[in-house]
C-alpha positions as CSV (number, residue, x, y, z in Angstrom):
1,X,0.0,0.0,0.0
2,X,1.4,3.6,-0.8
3,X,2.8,5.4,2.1
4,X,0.5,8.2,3.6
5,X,2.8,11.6,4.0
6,X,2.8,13.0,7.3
7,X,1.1,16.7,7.6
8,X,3.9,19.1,8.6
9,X,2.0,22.0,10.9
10,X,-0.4,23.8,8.7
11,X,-1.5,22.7,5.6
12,X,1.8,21.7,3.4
13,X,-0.5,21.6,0.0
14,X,-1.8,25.3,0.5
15,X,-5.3,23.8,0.1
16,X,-8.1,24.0,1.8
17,X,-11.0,22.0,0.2
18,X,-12.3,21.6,-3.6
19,X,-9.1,19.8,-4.1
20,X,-8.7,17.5,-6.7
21,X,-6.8,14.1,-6.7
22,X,-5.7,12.4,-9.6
23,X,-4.3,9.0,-9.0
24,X,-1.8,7.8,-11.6
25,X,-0.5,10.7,-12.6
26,X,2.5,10.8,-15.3
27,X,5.2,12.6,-15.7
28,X,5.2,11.8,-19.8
29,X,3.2,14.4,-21.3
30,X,1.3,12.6,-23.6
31,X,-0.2,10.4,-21.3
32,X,-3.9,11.2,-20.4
33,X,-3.3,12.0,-16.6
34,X,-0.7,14.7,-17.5
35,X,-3.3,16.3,-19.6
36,X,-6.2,16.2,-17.0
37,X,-3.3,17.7,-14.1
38,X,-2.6,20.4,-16.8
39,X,-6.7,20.7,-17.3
40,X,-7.5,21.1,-14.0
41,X,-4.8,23.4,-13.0
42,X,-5.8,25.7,-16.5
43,X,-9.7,25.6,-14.5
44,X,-8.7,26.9,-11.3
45,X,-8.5,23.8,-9.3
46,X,-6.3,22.8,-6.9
47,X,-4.8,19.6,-8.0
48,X,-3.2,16.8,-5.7
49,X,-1.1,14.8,-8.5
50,X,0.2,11.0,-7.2
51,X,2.2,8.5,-9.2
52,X,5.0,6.1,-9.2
53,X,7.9,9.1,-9.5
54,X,8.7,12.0,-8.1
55,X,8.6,15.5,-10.2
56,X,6.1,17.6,-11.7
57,X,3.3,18.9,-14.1
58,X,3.8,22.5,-14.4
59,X,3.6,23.6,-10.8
60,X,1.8,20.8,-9.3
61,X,4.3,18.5,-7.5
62,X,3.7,14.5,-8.3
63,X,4.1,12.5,-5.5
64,X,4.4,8.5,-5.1
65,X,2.8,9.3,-0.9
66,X,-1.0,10.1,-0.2
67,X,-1.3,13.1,1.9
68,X,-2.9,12.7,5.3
69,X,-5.6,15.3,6.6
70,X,-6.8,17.0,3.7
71,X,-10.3,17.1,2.4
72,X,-10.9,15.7,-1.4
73,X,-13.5,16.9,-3.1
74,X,-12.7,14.4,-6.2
75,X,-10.6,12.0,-6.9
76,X,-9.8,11.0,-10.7
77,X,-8.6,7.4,-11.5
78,X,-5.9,7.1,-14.6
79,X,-4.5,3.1,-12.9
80,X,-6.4,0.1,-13.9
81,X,-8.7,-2.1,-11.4
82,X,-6.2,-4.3,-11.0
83,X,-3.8,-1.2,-9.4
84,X,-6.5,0.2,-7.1
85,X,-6.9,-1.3,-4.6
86,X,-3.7,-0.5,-3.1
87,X,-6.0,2.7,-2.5
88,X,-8.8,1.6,-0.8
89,X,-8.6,1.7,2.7
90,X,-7.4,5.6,1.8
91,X,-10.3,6.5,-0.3
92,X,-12.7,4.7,2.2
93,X,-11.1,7.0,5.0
94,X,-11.0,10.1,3.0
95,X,-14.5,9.6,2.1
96,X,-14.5,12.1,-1.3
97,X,-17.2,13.8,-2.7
98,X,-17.1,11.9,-6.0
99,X,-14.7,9.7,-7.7
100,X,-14.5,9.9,-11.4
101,X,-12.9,6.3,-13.3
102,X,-11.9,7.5,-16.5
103,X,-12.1,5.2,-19.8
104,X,-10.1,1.7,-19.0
105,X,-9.9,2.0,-15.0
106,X,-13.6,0.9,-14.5
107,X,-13.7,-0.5,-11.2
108,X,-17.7,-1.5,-10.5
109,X,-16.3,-3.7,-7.4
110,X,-15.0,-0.3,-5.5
111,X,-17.5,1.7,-6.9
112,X,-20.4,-0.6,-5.4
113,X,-18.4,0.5,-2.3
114,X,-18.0,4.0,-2.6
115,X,-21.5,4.6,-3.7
116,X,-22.7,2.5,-0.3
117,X,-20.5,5.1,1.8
118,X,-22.6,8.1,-0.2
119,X,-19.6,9.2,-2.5
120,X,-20.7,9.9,-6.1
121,X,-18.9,7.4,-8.9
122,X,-18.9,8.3,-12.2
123,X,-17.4,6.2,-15.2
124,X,-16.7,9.4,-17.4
125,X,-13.6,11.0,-19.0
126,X,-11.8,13.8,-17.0
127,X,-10.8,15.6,-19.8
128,X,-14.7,15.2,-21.3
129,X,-16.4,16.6,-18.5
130,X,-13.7,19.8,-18.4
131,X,-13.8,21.1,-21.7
132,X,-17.6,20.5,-21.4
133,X,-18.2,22.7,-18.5
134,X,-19.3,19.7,-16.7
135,X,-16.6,19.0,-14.1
């Protein structure tokens, strides 16, 4: 299971809710989740970014650790089913709003779950629902 990053006094992200996670994100811009960090940062939002290395998209630093104590509004899937569930004892705790699986990472098993707890799934495309006004 990934490591959960321990919160520093404060809030080390400099956010306070409406924050958006996306899980899977790549440093290789031409992959999909790069796009969507890019996307969402373009819209305003405030953009956790976690993947298997280090660096970053633009000015959003990508980190392999969850963050502890911060409040997810949604949470945007770019790893297959078979790759989530090292995540979900962390989304379960974090309780999101909504969690958005995005074309290939359909995951009906954790969504069943998440939609018992009250958070909003959606199997839609990230980068869809932003240009569309519908994120």
């Amino acid at each position: 299971m990934p490591g959960m990053a321990k919160k520093d006094q404060g809030d080390p992200y400099g956010l306070q809710s409406d924050v958006s996670m996306v899980i899977g994100a790549s440093l290789k811009p031409w992959r999909y989740s790069h796009k969507a960090v890019l996307a969402l940062r373009r819209q305003g939002q405030r953009v956790i970014a976690i993947g298997l290395r280090d660096g970053y998209i633009d000015d959003v630093k990508v980190e392999r650790e969850l963050p502890a104590d911060v409040d997810i509004d949604t949470v945007t899937f770019y790893l297959s089913a078979e790759r989530q569930s090292a995540y979900y004892e962390y989304l379960m705790n974090s309780k999101p709003r909504r969690v958005i699986f995005n074309p290939g990472t359909e995951n009906p098993c954790l969504a069943n779950k998440l939609s018992a707890m009250g958070v909003e799934t959606l199997e839609a495309c990230t980068l869809v629902m932003l240009s569309a006004g519908q994120y």
